[in-house]
C-alpha positions as CSV (number, residue, x, y, z in Angstrom):
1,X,-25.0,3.1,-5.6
2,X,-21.5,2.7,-4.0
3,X,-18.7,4.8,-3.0
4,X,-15.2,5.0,-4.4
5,X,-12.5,5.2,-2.8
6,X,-11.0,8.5,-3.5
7,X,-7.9,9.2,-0.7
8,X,-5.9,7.7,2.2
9,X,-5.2,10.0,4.8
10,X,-2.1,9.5,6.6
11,X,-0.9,11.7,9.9
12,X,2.2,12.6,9.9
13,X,5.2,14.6,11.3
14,X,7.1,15.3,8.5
15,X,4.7,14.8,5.1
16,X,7.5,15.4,2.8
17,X,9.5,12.5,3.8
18,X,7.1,10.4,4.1
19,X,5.3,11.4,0.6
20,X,9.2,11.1,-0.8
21,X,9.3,7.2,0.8
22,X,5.8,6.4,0.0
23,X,6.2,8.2,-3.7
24,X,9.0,5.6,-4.6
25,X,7.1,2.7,-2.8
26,X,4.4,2.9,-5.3
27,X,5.6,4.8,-8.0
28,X,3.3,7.7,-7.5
29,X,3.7,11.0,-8.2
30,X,3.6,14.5,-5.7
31,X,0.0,15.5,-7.2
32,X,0.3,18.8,-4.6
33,X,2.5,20.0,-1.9
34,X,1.8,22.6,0.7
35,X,1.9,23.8,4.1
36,X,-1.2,21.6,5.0
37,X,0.2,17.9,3.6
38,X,1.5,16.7,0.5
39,X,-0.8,14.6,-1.8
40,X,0.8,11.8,-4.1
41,X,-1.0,9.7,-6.8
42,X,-0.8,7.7,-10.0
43,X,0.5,10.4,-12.4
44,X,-2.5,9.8,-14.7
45,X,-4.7,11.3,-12.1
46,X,-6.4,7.8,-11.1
47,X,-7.6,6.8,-7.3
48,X,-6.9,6.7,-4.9
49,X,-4.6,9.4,-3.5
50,X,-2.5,9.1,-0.4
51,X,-2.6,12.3,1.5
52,X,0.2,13.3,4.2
53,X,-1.1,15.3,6.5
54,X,1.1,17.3,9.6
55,X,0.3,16.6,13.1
56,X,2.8,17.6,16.0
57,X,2.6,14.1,17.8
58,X,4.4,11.3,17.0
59,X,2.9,7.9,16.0
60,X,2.7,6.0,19.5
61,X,0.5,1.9,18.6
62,X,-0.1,-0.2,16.0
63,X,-1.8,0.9,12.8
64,X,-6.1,0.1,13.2
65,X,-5.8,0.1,9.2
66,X,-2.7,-0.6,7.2
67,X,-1.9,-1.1,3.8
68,X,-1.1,-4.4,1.8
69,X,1.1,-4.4,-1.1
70,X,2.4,-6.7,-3.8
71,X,5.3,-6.8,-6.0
72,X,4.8,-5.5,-9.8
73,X,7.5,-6.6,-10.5
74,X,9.8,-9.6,-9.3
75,X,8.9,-11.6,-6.0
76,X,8.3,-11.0,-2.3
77,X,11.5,-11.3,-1.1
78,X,12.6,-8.6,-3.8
79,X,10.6,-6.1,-3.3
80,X,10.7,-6.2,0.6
81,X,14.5,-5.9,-0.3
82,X,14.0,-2.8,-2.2
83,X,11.6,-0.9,0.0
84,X,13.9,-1.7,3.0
85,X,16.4,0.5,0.8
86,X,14.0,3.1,0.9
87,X,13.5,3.0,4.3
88,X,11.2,0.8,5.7
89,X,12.1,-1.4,8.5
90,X,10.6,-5.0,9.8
91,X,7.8,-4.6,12.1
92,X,6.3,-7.2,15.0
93,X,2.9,-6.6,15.0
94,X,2.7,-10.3,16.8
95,X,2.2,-11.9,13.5
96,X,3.8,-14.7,14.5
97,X,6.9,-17.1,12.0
98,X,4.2,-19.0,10.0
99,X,2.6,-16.0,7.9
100,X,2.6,-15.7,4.8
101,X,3.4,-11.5,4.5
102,X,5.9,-9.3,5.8
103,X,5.0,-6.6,7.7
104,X,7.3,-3.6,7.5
105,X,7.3,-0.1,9.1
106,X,7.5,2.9,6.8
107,X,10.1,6.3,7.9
108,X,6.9,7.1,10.6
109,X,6.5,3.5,12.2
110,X,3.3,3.3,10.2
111,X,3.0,-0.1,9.3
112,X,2.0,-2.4,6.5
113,X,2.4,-5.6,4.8
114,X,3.6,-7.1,1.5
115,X,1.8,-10.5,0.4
116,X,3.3,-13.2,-1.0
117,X,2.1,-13.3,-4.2
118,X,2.8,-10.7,-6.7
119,X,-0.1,-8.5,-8.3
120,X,0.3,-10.7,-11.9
121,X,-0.2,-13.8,-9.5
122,X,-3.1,-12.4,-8.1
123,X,-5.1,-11.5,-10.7
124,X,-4.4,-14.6,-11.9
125,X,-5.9,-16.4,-9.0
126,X,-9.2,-13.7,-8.7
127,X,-9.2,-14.6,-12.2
128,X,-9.6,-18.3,-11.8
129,X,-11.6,-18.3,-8.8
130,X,-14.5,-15.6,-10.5
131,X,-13.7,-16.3,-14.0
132,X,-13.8,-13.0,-14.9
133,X,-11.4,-10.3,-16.0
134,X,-9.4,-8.1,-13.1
135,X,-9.0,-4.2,-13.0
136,X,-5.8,-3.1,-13.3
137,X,-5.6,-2.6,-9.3
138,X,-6.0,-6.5,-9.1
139,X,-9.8,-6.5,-7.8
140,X,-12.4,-8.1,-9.6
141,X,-13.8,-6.6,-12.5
142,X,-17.2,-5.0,-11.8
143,X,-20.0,-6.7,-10.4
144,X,-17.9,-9.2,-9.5
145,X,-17.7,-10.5,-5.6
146,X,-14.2,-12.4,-5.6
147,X,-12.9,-14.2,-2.2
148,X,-10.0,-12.7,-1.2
149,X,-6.6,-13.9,-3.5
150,X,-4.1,-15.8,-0.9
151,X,-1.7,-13.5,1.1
């Protein structure tokens, strides 16, 4: 037996604007807002959720767990483009010139990263490597153990 993963919980001091940044980032939807957070999703009702959560303190060091991303559509250098429109920023996290990722900062200073291969190229790749099918979030298809698709 396994778990799923069923939410990301993010602190936050204002969880409307960050749902609002995060919503267009990923093309999620507000599932529920109120005075204890704001929850976005896929709009089919799918998992994970991202819960926004308010705390009074602001975020202070680096992330211990961040997100990766990958462009649906276009290339790296598009999307970073677009979700620096939407607010994010470039982050030094100490990753050094020769990496293959960006790392950004969202509204909050939370960081994350988006790989250099977009998530068609990806499943692609898992798809080679396992020769198996992917699931539409760009893991392997089930029972499969893939190595991890390059950055």
């Amino acid at each position: 037996m396994t778990s799923i993963l069923s939410s990301v919980v993010v602190d936050s001091r204002d969880p409307a604007a960050l749902a609002r940044f995060w919503s267009a980032a990923l093309g999620y939807a507000v599932l529920e807002a109120d005075e204890e957070g704001v929850t976005i999703g896929p709009a089919d009702g799918s998992w994970p959720v991202i819960d926004f959560v308010p705390v009074p303190e602001p975020k202070t060091v680096k992330n211990r767990l961040h997100l990766d991303l990958r462009a649906d559509d276009g290339d790296q250098a598009s999307e970073v483009a677009r979700l620096e429109a939407l607010g994010a920023r470039r982050a030094d996290v100490g990753q050094g010139p020769e990496v293959s990722w960006v790392v950004l900062a969202d509204p909050e200073g939370n960081e994350f990263c988006v790989l250099r291969l977009s998530a068609a190229e990806a499943r692609a790749e898992i798809a080679a490597v396992t020769g198996a099918g992917t699931s539409p979030g760009g893991g392997a298809g089930a029972g499969a153990q893939p190595s991890t698709p390059s950055t």
